[in-house]
C-alpha positions, 0 to 999 in steps of 0.5 A, a space after each residue: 554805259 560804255 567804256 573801254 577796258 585794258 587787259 589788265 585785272 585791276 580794270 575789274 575794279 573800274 568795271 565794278 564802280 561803273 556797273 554799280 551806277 548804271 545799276 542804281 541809274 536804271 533801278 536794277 540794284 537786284 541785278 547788280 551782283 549778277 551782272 558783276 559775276 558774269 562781266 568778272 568771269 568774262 572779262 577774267 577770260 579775255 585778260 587771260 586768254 585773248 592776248 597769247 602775244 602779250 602786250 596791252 590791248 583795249 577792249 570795250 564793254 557796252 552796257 544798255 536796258 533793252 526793254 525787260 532786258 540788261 543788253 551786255 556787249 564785250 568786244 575784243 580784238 584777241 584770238 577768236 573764241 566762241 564760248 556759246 559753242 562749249 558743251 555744258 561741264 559735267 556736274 554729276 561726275 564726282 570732283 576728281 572725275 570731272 574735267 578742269 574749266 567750264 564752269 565759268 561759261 557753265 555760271 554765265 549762262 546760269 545767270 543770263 537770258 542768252 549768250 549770242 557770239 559773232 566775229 566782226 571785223 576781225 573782233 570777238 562780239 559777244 552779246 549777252 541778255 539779262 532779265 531785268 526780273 531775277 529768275 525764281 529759284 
């Protein structure tokens, strides 16, 4: 599955539809509320923070079943960030100890196999794997 997104929030709706078919397509219904958490929290970030000057801008998500893997590509041409080299949020600290953000990146991580960034071409790849199998709690 490809496709290109615009910067806009509403697109979620879209990203939703096509990922629930792709899903239903590759017989990964199980997968399926994991991979929207990840692609909301993802593609929230991008729309939120890629594009400082503003302005519309397309960015495009891929998605593919590579073996026992959901290969998931996000490529954007916004300013360069590498959310792999966060350090994990504390979780320990009390809410009123602890720093704002991260988690986002913190639940990605929780949900996927690997989180693999690269800047090509003056763009932000950034490829994440997903078990076909859902982890054991």
């Amino acid at each position: 599955m490809f496709m290109e997104i615009k910067n806009d929030l509403q697109e979620l709706d879209v990203v939703c539809d096509k990922v629930n078919a792709f899903c239903a397509e590759h017989n990964l219904s199980e997968r399926y509320h994991d991979i929207v958490l990840i692609l909301d929290e993802l593609i929230t970030n991008i729309v939120s923070y890629a594009y400082p000057e503003g302005g519309e801008h397309i960015f495009s998500l891929k998605i593919e079943r590579c073996d026992d893997k959901i290969c998931i590509c996000l490529t954007d041409d916004g300013i360069p960030f590498d959310p792999s080299s966060l350090s994990s949020p504390d979780t320990e600290s009390s809410l009123e100890e602890r720093k704002v953000g991260g988690l986002g990146i913190f639940l990605v991580r929780q949900l996927s196999e690997a989180l693999e960034y690269s800047r090509v071409d003056n763009k932000n790849q950034l490829l994440i794997k997903v078990s076909v199998e859902k982890k054991e709690e």
